[in-house]
BALOBA-1460 file (C-alpha; in Angstrom, 3 decimals):
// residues 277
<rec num="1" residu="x" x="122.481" y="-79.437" z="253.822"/>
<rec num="2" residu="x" x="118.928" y="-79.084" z="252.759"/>
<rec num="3" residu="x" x="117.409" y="-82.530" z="254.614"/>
<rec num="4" residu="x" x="115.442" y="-83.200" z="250.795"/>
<rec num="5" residu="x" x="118.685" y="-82.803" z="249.620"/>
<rec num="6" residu="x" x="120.735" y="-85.076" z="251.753"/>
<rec num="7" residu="x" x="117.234" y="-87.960" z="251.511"/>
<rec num="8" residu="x" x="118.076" y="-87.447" z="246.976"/>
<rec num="9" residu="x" x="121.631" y="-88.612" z="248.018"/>
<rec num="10" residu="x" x="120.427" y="-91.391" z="249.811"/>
<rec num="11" residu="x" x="118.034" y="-92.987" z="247.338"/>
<rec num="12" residu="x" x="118.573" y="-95.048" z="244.937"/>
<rec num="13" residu="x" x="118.413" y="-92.214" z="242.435"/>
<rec num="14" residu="x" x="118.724" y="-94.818" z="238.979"/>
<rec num="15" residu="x" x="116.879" y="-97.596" z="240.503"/>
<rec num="16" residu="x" x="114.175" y="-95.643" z="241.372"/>
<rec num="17" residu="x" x="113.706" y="-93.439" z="237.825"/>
<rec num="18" residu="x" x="113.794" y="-97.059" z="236.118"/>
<rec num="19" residu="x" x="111.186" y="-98.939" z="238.301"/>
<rec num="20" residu="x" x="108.612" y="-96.096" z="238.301"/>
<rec num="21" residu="x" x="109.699" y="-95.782" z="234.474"/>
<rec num="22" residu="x" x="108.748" y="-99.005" z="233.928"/>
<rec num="23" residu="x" x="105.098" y="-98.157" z="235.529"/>
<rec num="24" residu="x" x="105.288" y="-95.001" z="233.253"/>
<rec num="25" residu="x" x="105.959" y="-97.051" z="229.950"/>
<rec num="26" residu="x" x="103.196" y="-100.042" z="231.104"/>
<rec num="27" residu="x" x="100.363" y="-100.080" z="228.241"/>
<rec num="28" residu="x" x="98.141" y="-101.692" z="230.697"/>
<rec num="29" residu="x" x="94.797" y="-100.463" z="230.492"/>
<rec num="30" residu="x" x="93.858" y="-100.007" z="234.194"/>
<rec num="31" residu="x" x="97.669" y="-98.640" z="235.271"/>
<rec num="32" residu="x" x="97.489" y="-96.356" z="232.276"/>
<rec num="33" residu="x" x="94.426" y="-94.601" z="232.903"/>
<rec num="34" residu="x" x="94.877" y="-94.627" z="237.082"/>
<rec num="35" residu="x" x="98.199" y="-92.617" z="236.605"/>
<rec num="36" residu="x" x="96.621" y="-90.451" z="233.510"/>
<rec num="37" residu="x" x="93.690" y="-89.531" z="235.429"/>
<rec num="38" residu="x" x="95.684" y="-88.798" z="238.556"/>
<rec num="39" residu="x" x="98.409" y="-86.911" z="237.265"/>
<rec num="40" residu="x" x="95.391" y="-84.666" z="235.243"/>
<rec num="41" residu="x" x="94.056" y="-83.934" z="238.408"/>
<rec num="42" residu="x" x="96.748" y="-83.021" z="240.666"/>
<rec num="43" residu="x" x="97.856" y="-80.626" z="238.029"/>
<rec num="44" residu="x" x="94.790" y="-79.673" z="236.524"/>
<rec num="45" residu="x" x="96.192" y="-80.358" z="232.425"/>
<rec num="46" residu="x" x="94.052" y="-78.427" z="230.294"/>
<rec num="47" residu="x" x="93.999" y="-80.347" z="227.399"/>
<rec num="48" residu="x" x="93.197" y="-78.125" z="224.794"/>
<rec num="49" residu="x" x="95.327" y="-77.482" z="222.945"/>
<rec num="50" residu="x" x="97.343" y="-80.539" z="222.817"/>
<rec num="51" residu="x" x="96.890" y="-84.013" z="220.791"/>
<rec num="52" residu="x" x="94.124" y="-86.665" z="222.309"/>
<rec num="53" residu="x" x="92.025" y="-85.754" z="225.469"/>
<rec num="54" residu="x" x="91.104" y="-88.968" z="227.309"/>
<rec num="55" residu="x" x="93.252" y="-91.788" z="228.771"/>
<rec num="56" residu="x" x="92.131" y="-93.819" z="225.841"/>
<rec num="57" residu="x" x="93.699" y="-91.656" z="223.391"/>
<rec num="58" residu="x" x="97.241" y="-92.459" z="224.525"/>
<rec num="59" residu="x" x="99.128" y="-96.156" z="224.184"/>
<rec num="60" residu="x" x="100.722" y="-94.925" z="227.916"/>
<rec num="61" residu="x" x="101.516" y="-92.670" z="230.668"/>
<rec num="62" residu="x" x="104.454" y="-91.836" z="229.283"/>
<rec num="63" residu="x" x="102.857" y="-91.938" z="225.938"/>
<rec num="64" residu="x" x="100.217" y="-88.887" z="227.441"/>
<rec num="65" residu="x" x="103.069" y="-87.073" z="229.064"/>
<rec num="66" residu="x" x="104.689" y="-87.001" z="225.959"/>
<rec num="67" residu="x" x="101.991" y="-85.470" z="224.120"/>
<rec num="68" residu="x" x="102.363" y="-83.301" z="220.961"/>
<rec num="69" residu="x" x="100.490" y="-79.840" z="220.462"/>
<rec num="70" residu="x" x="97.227" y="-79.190" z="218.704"/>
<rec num="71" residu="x" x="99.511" y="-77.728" z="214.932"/>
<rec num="72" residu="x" x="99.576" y="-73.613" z="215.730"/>
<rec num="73" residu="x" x="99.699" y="-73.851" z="219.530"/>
<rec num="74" residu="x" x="103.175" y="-72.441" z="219.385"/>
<rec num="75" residu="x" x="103.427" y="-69.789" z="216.614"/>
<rec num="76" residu="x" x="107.089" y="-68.255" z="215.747"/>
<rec num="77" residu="x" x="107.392" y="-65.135" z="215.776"/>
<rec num="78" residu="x" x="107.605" y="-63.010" z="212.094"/>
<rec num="79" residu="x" x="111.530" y="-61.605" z="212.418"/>
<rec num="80" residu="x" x="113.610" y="-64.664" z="211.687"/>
<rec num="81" residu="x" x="116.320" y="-62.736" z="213.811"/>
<rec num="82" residu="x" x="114.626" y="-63.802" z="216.857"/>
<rec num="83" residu="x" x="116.097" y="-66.902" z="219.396"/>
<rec num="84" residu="x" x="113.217" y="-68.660" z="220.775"/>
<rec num="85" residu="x" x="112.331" y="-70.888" z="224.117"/>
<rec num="86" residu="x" x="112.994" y="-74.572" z="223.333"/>
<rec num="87" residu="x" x="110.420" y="-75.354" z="225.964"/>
<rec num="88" residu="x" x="107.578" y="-74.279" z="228.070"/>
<rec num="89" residu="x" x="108.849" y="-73.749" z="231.405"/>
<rec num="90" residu="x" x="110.373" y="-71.513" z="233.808"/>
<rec num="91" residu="x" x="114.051" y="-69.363" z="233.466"/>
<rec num="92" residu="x" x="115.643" y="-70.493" z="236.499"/>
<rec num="93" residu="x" x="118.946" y="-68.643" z="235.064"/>
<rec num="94" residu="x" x="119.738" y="-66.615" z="232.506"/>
<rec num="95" residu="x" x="122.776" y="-63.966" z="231.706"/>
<rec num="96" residu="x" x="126.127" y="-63.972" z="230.826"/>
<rec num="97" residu="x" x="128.835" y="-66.645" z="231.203"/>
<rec num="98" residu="x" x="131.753" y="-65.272" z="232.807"/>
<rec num="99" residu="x" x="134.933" y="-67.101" z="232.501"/>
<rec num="100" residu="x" x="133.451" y="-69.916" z="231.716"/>
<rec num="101" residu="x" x="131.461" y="-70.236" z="234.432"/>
<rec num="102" residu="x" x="127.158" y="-70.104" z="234.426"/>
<rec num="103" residu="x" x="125.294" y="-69.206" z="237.666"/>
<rec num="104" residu="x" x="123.208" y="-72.041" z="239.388"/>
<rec num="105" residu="x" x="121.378" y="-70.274" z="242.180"/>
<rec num="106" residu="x" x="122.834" y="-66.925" z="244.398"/>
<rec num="107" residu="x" x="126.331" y="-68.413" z="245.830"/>
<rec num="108" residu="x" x="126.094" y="-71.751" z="243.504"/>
<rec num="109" residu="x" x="128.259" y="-71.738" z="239.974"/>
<rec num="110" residu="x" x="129.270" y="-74.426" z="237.957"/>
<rec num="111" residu="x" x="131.772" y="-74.356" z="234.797"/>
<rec num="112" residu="x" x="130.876" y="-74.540" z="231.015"/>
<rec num="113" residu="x" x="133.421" y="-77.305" z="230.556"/>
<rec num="114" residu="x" x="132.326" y="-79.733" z="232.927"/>
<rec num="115" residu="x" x="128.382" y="-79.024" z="232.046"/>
<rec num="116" residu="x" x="129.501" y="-80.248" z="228.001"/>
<rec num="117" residu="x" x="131.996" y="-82.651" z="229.031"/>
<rec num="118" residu="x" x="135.497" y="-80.581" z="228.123"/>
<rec num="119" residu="x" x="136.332" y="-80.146" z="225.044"/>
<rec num="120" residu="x" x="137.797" y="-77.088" z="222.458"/>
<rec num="121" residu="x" x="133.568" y="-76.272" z="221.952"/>
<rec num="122" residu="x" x="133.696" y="-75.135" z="225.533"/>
<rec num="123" residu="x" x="136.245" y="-72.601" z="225.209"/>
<rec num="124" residu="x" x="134.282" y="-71.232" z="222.455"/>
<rec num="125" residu="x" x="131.087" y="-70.285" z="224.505"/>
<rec num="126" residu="x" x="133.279" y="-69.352" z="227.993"/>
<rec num="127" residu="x" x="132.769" y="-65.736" z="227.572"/>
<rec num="128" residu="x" x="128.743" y="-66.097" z="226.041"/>
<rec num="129" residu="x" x="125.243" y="-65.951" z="227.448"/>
<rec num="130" residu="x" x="122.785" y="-68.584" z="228.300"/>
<rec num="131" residu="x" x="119.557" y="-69.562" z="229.570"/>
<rec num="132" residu="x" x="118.533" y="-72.066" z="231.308"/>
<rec num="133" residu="x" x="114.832" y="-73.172" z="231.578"/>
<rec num="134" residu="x" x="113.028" y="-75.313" z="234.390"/>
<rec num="135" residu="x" x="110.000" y="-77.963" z="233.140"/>
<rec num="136" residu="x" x="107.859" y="-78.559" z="235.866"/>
<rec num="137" residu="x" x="105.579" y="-81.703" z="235.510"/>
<rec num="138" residu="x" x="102.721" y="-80.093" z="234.592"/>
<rec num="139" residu="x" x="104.725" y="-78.561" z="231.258"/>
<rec num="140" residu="x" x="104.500" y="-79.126" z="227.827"/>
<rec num="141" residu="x" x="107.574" y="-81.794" z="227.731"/>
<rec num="142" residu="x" x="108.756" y="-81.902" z="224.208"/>
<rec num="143" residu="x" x="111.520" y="-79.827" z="223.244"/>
<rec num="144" residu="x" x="112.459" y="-77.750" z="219.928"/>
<rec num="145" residu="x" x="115.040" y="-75.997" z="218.435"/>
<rec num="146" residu="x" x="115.489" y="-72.065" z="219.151"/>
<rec num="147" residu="x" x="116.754" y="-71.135" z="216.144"/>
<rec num="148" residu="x" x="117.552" y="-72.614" z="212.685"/>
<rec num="149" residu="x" x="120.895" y="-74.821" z="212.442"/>
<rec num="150" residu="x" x="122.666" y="-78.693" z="211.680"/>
<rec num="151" residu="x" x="123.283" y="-80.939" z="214.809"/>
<rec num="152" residu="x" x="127.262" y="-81.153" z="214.529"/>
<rec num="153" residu="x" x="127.435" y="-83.559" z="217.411"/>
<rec num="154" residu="x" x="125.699" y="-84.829" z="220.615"/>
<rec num="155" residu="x" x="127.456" y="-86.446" z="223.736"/>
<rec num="156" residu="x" x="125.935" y="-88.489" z="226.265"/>
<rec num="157" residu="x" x="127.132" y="-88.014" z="229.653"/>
<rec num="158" residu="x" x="125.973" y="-90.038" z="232.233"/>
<rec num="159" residu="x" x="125.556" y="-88.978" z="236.065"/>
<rec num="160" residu="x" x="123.474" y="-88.981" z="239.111"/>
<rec num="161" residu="x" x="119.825" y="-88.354" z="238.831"/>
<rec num="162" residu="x" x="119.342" y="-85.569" z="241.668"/>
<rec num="163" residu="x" x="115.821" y="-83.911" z="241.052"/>
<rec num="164" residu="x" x="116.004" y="-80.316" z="239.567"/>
<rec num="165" residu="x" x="113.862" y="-77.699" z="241.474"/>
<rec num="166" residu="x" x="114.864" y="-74.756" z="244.042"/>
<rec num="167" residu="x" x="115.368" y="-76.505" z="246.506"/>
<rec num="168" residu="x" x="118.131" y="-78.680" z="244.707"/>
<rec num="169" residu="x" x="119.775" y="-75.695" z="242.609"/>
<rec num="170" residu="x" x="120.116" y="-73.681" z="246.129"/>
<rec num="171" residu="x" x="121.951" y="-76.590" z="247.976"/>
<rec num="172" residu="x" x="123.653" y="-79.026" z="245.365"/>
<rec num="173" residu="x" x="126.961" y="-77.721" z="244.120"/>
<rec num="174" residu="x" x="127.706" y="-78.111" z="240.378"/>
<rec num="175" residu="x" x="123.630" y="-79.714" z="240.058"/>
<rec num="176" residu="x" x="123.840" y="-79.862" z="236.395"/>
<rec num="177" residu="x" x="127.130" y="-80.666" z="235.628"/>
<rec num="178" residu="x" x="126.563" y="-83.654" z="238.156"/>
<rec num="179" residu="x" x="122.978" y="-85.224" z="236.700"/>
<rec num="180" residu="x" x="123.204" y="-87.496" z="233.297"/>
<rec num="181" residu="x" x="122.180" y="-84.947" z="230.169"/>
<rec num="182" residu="x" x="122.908" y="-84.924" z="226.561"/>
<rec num="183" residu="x" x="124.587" y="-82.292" z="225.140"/>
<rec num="184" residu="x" x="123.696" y="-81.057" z="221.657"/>
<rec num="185" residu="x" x="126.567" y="-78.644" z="219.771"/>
<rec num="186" residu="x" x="124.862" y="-76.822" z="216.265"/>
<rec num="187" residu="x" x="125.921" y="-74.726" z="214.154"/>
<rec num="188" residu="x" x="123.637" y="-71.748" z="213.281"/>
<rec num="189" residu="x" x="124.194" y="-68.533" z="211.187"/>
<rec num="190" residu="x" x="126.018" y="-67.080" z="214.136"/>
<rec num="191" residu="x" x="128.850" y="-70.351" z="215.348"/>
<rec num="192" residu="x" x="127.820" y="-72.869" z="217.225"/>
<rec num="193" residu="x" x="125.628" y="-72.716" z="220.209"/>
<rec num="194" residu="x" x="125.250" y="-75.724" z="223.206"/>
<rec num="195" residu="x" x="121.978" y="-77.471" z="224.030"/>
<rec num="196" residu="x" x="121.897" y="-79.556" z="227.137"/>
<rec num="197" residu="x" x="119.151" y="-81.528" z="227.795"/>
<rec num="198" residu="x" x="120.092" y="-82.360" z="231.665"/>
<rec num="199" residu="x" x="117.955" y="-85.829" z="233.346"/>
<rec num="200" residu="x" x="116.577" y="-85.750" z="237.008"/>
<rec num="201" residu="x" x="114.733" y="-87.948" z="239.155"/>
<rec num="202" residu="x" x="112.065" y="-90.405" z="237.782"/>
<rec num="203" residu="x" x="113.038" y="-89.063" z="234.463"/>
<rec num="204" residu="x" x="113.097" y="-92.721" z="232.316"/>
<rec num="205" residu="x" x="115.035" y="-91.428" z="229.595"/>
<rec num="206" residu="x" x="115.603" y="-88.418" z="227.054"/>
<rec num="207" residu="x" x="113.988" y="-89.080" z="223.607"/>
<rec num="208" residu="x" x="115.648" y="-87.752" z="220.903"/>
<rec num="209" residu="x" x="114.073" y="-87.038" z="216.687"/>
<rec num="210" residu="x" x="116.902" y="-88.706" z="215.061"/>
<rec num="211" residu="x" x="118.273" y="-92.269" z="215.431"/>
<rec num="212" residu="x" x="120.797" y="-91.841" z="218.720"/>
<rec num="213" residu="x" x="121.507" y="-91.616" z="222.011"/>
<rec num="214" residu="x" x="119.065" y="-93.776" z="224.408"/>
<rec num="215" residu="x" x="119.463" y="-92.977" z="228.192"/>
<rec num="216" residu="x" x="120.577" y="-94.006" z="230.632"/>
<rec num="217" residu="x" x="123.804" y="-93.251" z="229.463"/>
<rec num="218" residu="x" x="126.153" y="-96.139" z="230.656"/>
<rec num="219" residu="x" x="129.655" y="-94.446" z="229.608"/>
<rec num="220" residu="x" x="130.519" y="-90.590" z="227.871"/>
<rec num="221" residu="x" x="130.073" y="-90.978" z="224.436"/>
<rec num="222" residu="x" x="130.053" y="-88.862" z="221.664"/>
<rec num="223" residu="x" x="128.044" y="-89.369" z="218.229"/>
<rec num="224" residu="x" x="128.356" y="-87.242" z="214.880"/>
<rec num="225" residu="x" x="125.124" y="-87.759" z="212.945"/>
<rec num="226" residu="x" x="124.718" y="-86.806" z="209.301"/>
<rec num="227" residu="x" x="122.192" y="-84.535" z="207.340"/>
<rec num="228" residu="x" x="120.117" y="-83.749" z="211.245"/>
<rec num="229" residu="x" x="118.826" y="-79.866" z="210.268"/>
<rec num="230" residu="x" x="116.665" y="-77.965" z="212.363"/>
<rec num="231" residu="x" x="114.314" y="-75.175" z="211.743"/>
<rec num="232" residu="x" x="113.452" y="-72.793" z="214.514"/>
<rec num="233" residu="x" x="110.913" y="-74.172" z="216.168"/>
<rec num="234" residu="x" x="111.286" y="-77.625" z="214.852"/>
<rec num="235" residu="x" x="110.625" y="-80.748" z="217.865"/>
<rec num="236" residu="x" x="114.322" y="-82.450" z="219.000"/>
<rec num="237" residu="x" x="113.029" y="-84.830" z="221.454"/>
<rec num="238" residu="x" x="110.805" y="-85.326" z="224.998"/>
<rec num="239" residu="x" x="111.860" y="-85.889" z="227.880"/>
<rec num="240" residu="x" x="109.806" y="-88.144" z="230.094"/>
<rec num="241" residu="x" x="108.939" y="-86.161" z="233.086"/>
<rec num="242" residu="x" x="110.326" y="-82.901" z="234.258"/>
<rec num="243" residu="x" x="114.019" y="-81.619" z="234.108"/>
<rec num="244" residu="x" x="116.028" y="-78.597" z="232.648"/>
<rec num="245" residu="x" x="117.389" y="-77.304" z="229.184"/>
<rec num="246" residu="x" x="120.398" y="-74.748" z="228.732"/>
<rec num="247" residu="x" x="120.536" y="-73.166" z="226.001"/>
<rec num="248" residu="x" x="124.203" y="-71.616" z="225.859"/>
<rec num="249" residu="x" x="125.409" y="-68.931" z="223.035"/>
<rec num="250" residu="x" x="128.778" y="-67.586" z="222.079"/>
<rec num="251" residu="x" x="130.266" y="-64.220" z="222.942"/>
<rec num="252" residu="x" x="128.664" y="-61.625" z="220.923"/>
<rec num="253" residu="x" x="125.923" y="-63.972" z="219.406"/>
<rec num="254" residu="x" x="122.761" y="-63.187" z="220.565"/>
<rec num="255" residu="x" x="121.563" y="-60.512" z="222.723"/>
<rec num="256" residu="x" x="119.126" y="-62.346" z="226.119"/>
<rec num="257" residu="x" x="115.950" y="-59.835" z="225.982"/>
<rec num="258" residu="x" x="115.795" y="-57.868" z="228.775"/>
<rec num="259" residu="x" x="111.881" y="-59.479" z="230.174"/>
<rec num="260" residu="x" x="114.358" y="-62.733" z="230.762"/>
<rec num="261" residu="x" x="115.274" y="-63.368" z="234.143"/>
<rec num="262" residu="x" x="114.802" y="-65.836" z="236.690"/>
<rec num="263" residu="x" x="110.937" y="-66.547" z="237.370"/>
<rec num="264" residu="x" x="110.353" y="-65.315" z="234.051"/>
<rec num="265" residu="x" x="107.790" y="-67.820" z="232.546"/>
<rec num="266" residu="x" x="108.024" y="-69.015" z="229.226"/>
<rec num="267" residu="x" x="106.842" y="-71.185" z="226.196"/>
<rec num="268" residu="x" x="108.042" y="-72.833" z="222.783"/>
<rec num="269" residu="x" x="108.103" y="-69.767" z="220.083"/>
<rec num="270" residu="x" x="108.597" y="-66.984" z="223.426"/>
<rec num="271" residu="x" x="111.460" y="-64.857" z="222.092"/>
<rec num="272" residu="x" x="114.820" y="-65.217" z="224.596"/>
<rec num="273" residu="x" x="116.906" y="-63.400" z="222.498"/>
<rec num="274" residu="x" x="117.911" y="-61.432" z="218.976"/>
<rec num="275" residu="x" x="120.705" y="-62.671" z="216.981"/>
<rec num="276" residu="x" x="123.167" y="-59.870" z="216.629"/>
<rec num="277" residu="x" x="123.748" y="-58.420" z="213.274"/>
């Protein structure tokens, strides 16, 4: 095994995410503006088109991580017919799911069931696509909805907190079916698609639009909320530093574009896919 790896199994992977979360959430005005200023300048944020420029601007770190866009940063495009990227980010995967199962990395698969938890809505999406998109710190980290549809449920599942990057997909079996994420099932014009928002390391929790699920997730749960609609392109939540979204479609749905592929970089609005018919 991968020796960063076998140190992530090691550490204590909740402990950790919820002391330096605490830093994260302080609205101390000297910790707030050392970690703002730092983190701008190891990853060189341009902050143009975003919401608030200086440390001053935001109540937090997390609060500046967090940060919306500048209204037009992320046009849709004109054909309503066209799936968009829920986040800005990188395809680590995308393609179709066969028999039920979703590739990870070359030689690494995991199964549809155990990424949602089980269930009949599994079945439904064995034989579909999906994409799944990597947000590296230095992302955009709110997250929207790729196409137009009602939240029919969401289920919390917790897990370990293994970070998500290369390294980790190449050498952790079943990575995202192990780490805590919330799944989202909603109905669109085609059936009902998947959303998984999967956790990581140092990621203090999974913000949500709607009155719900707070991580960490202490026990599986499921939640049916009334009257949450989403247009495309519309925020769901944050999440409070970098992790991984799959989007996952059912057979015959929605056709990936071709310009899709692993590497592939992408944004909120960057059409993924065309809804069949």
């Amino acid at each position: 095994m991968h020796p960063f790896a076998l140190l992530q199994r090691l550490v204590p992977q909740h402990g950790l995410s919820r002391c330096l979360g605490a830093f994260a959430a302080s609205e101390n005005g000297v910790v707030k503006r050392l970690l703002i200023n730092a983190f701008k300048s190891a990853y060189g944020i341009d902050m143009t088109e975003f919401e608030g420029d200086s440390a001053a601007d935001f109540a937090s770190f997390n609060d500046f991580f967090t940060r919306g866009l500048i209204a037009g940063s992320r046009p849709m495009p004109d054909d309503p017919g066209r799936v968009v990227s829920p986040a800005d980010g990188t395809v680590s995967q995308a393609g179709a799911i066969a028999g039920g199962r979703l590739m990870q990395a070359k030689g690494r698969e995991y199964s549809v069931a155990e990424l949602l938890g089980a269930g009949d809505f599994a079945a439904d999406l064995a034989d579909g696509s999906f994409v799944a998109i990597y947000l590296a710190p230095h992302n955009y980290h709110r997250f929207h909805a790729p196409c137009s549809g009602q939240l029919v449920e969401s289920i919390e599942i917790p897990g370990r907190l293994f970070s998500v990057n290369g390294v980790t997909e190449r050498h952790v079996d079943r990575l995202f079916a192990r780490n805590e994420r919330l799944v989202l099932r909603i109905g669109a014009s085609f059936g009902e698609y998947a959303m998984v928002l999967v956790g990581a390391m140092i990621v203090a929790s999974i913000r949500v639009t709607w009155p719900g699920p707070v991580s960490p997730y202490r026990r599986q749960a499921s939640r049916t909320p009334e009257d949450v609609v989403f247009d495309r392109g519309d925020e769901v939540g944050a999440f409070l530093l970098g992790s991984t979204i799959i989007v996952l479609f059912p057979d015959g749905a929605v056709d990936l574009a071709n310009d899709i592929a692993h590497g592939s970089p992408v944004q909120v609005g960057t059409t993924i896919g065309t809804v069949v018919g």
